[in-house]
N, C-alpha and C positions, 0 to 999 in steps of 0.2 A: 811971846808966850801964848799970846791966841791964836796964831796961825798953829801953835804945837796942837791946842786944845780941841781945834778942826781938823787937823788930821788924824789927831787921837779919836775922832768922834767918827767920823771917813772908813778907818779902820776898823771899829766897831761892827759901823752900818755894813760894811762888805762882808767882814765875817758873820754876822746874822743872816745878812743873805745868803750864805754858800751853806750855812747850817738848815738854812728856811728851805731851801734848794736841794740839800743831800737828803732832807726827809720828805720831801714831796717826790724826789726821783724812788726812792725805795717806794715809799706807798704803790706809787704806779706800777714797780716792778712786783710787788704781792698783788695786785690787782692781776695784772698781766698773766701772773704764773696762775692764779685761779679759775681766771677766762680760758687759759689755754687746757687746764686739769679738766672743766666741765666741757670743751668740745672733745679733747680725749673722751672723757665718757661715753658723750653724746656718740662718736663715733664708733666705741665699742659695742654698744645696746646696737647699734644700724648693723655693725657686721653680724651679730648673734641672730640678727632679726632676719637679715637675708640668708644666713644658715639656716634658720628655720624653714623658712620658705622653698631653699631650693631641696633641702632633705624632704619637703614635702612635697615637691611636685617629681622628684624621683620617687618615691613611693607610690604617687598615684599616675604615671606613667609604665610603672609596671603592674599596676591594676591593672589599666587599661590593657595593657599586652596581653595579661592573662586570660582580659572575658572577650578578648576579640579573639584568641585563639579560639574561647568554649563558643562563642559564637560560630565563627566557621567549622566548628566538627558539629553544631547541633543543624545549620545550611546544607552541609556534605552528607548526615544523615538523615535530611529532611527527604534530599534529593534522591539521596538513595531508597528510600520509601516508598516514595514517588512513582520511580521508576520500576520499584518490585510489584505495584500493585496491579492485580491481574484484569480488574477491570474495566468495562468499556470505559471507563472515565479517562481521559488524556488529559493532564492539570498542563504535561509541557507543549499540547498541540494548542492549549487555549494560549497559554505565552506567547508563544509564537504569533496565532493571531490578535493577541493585542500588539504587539509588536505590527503587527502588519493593520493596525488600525482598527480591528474589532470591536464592535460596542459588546456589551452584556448581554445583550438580548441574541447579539450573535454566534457568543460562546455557550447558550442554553439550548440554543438549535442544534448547533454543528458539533459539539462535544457532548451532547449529553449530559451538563452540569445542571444542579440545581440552581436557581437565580441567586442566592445566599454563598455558594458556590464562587459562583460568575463573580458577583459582586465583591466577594474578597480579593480573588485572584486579581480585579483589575486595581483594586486599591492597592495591593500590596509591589503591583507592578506600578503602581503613579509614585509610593511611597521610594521607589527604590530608583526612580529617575531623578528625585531630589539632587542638589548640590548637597546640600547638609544634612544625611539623614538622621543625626543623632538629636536633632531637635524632635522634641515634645511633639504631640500631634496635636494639634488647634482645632 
């Protein structure tokens, strides 16, 4: 009769464990399913965020497109200016001679510029031999 009353007790003990057992697997598994709800989240806020991002840098890539167009028709009619203007003044013969090494003081002799003149023309020639001319000027 005692050997009954140990395995009656055996029995017990096993089935509290499989009870103790089937609620601690469910817990985990509502853990589980929450963990994996907040990186769904987390993961939908990340793609919203990179749409934002790339809808924004296609908008400001076609900014860009626009004022580099207005840039070069304001170059094309600077040029064209340039070339209509009737006086002794040669802005593209100083070019040239920078290009060919000129200081300032030489495009004030040989072209007739004023030193203000000179002194733009070669800046804006030093400005344009940049790699990167869209940077700021220092």
């Amino acid at each position: 009769m005692e050997s009954q009353w140990i395995f009656n007790l055996l029995l017990v003990l096993q089935f509290l464990m499989i009870v103790a057992l089937v609620v601690w697997v469910l817990r985990l598994s509502k853990k589980l399913k929450r963990t994996e709800q907040v990186f769904h989240e987390a993961e939908q806020a990340q793609k919203k965020q990179v749409q934002v991002l790339a809808s924004g840098s296609i908008g400001m890539g076609r900014r860009l497109v626009a004022i580099e167009k207005r840039l070069n028709m304001a170059v094309e009619r600077q040029s064209e200016l340039i070339s209509k203007e009737g006086s002794s003044v040669s802005y593209n013969r100083a070019i040239e001679l920078l290009e060919m090494g000129a200081s300032v003081d030489d495009l004030v002799s040989k072209c007739g510029l004023i030193r203000a003149e000179a002194e733009l023309i070669s800046l804006l020639k030093k400005e344009s031999r940049r790699p990167n001319s869209s940077q700021p000027y220092q």
